[in-house]
C-alpha positions as CSV (number, residue, x, y, z in Angstrom):
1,X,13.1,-0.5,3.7
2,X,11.6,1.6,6.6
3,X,12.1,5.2,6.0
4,X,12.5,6.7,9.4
5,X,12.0,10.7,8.2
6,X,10.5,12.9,5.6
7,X,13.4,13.6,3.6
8,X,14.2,10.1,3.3
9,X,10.6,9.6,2.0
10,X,10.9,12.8,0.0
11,X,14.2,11.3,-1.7
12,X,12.3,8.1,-2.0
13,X,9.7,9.4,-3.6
14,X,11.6,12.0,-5.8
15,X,14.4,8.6,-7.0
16,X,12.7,5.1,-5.7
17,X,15.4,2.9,-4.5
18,X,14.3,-0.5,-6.6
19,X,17.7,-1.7,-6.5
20,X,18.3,-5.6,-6.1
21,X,15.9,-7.4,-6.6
22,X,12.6,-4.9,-7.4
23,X,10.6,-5.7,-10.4
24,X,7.6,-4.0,-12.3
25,X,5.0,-6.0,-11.2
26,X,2.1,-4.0,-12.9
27,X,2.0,-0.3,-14.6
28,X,-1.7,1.5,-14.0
29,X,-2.1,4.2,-16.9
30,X,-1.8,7.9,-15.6
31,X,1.5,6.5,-14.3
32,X,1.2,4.3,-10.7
33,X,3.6,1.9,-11.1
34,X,3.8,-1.2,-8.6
35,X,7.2,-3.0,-7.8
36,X,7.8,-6.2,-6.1
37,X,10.5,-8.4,-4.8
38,X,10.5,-11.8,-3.3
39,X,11.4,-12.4,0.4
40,X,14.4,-15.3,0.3
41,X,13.5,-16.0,3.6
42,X,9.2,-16.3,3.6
43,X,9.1,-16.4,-0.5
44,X,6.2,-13.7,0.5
45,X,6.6,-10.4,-1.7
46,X,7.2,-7.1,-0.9
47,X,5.7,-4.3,-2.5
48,X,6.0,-0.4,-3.3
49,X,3.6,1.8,-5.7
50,X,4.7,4.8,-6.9
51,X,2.1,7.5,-8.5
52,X,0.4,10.4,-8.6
53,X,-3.1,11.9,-8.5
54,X,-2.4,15.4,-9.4
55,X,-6.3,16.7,-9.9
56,X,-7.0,15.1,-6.0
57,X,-5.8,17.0,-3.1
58,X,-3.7,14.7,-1.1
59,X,-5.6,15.1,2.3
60,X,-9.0,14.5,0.2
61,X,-7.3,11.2,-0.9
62,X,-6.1,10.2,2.2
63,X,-9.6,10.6,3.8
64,X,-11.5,8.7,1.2
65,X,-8.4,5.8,1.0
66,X,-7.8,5.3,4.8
67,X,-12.4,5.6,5.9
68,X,-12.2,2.5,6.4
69,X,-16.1,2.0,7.0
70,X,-16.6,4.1,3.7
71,X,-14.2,2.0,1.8
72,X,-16.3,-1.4,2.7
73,X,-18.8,0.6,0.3
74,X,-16.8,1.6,-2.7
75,X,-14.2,-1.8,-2.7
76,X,-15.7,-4.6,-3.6
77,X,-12.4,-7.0,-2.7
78,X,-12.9,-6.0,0.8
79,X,-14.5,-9.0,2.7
80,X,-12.9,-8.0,6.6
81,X,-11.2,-4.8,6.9
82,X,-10.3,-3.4,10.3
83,X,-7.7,-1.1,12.2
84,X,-6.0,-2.3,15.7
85,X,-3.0,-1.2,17.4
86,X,0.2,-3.1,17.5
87,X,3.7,-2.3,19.3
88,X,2.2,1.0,19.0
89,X,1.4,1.4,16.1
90,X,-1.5,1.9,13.4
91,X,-1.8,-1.7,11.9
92,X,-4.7,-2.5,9.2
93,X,-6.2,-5.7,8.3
94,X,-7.9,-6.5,5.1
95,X,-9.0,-9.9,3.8
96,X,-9.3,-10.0,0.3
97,X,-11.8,-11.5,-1.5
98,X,-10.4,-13.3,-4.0
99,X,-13.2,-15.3,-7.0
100,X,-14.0,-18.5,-7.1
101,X,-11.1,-21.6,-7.2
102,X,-8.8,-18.6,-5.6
103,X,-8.1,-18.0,-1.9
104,X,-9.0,-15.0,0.0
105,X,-5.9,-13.4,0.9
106,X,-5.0,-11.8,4.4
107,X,-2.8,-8.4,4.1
108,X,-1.7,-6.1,6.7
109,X,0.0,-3.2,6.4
110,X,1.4,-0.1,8.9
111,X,-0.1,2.8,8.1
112,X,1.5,6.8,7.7
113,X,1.2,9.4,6.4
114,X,3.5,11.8,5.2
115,X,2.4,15.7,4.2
116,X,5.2,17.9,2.2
């Protein structure tokens, strides 16, 4: 679902919408939980995390998570990572690097960033 205004991500982020088909994919301790559902159409998933970092200030984390050169240093699953442009918008690529007998994986994502 694209959320096309702060309150709506607010609200979102205050109740998360996981009806239908959502499922807890993976629960992080200190509370980041990850959700996924299945696309009928692709059989790709779909994903949302919810968490916080409350001893990080958020623009700190948003620096050090979106340097993209920096994060080539610090995450070692990153074999291509690169931002382009697309309709307009701020589009990242990121192959995975997956171990041996597994597939790399391609993910793209559009990136924003919301302040409260």
């Amino acid at each position: 679902m694209a959320l096309c205004c702060p309150e709506a991500a607010w609200r979102e982020l205050q109740v998360p919408a996981l009806g239908g088909d959502w499922e807890l994919f993976l629960e992080i301790s200190g509370g980041i939980r990850i959700y996924r559902r299945c696309c009928q159409e692709s059989s790709l998933y779909e994903y949302k995390i919810y968490g916080t970092f409350p001893d990080c200030d958020p623009e700190l984390f948003v620096d050090v998570y979106m340097d993209l050169e920096y994060r080539k240093q610090w995450d070692s699953y990153v074999k291509e990572l690169c931002e382009q442009e697309y309709n307009g918008q701020k589009v990242i690529y990121w192959e995975v690097k997956y171990p041996f007998l597994l597939s790399n994986r391609d993910v793209s994502f559009q990136v924003s960033c919301l302040f409260f």
